[in-house]
N, C-alpha and C positions, 0 to 999 in steps of 0.2 A: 557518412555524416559523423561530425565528431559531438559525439553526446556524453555530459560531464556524469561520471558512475565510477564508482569503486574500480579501480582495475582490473581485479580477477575475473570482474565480471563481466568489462569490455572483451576481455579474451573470447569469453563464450557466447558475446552476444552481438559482434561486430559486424556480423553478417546480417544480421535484421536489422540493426540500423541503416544498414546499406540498400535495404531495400525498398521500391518503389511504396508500400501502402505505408511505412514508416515514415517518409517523407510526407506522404498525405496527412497522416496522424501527427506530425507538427506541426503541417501550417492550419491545423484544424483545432488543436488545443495552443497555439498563440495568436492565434483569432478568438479563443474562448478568454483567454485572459486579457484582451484589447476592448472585448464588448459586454464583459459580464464577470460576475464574482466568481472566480473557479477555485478549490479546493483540491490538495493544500498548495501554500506560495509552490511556486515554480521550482525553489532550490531543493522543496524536500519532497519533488516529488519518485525520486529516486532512495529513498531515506534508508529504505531496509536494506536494499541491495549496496548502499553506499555503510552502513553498521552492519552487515553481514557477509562478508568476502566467502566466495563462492564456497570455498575450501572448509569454511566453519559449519555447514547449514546441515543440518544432521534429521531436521524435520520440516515439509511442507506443511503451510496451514493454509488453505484457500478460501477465500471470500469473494463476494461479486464485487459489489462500486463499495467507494470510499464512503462514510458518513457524509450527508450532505451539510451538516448544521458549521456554522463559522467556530473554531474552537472548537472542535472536537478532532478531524484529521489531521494528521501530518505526517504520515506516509508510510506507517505500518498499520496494516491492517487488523483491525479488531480491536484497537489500542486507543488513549486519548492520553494527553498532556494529563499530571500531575494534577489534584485538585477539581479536575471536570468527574461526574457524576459517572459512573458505570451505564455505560448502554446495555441493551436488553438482551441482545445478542452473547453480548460480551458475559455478562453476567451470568446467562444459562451454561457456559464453558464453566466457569469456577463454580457452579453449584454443579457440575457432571463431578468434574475434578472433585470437589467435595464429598461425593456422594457414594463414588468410586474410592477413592484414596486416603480420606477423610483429614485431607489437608482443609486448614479454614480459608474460608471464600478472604481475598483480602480486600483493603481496603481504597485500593491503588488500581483503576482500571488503564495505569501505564504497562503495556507489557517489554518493555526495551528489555527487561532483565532477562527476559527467555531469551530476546533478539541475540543478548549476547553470550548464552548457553548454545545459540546453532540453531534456536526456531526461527523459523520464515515465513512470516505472515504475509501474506501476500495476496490483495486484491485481482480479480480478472482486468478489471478495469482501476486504473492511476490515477483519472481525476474524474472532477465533478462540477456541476453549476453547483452554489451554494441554495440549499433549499430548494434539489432538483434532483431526487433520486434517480438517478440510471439515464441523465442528461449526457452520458458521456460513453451508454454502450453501443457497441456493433460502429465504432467510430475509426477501432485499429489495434486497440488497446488490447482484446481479447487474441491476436494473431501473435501479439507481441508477447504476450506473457503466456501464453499455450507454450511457445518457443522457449 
């Protein structure tokens, strides 16, 4: 299956594409986006892996499902667009950070800046129903990013 991603990382990931629940796990999230609001658009749902080429990624950062709320996701995990308010989650990380290192909590719950120090945030699961937490696990998405 020719699935649009950063290249370095098609290299390492060509073979799950290739594989039968993969296939599943498309016609199952463009069936999700035919019949209901899924999170985020389609183009970024590859986002991290398309700003973090395989070679740069020097830290994993793991989460389950993407934020369910409209404007808050877009395809790096734990993160939001410029201007949207800090999630809870998100927030308890820069008060560790703070607490720990005693950098100040900032002001910006966009984390792209680490994205492009080599952090890789990275959800179990890539999408979502909007305003459906965990509407999108045990669907394929967990085989594919264990991988």
């Amino acid at each position: 299956m020719n699935v649009r991603i950063e290249e370095s990382w098609r290299k390492w990931l060509q073979d799950e594409f290739d594989k039968p629940y993969f296939e599943r796990l498309v016609s199952f999230v463009r069936s999700e986006y035919g019949r209901a609001h899924v999170l985020p658009p389609g183009h970024l749902i590859f986002h991290v892996f398309d700003a973090c080429p395989f070679e740069s990624v020097r830290v994993v950062i793991l989460g389950q499902d993407p934020y369910p709320n409209p404007g808050q996701y877009y395809g790096v995990c734990f993160s939001v667009p410029e201007g949207v308010a800090i999630p809870g989650s998100l927030f308890n990380m820069f008060k560790e950070i703070h607490d720990d290192l005693g950098k100040p909590i900032p002001a910006s719950g966009n984390l792209d800046r680490w994205v492009r120090q080599g952090v890789f945030p990275l959800n179990s699961v890539l999408t979502v129903r909007a305003h459906e937490t965990g509407s999108h696990r045990n669907m394929g998405w967990e085989v594919f990013t264990d991988a």
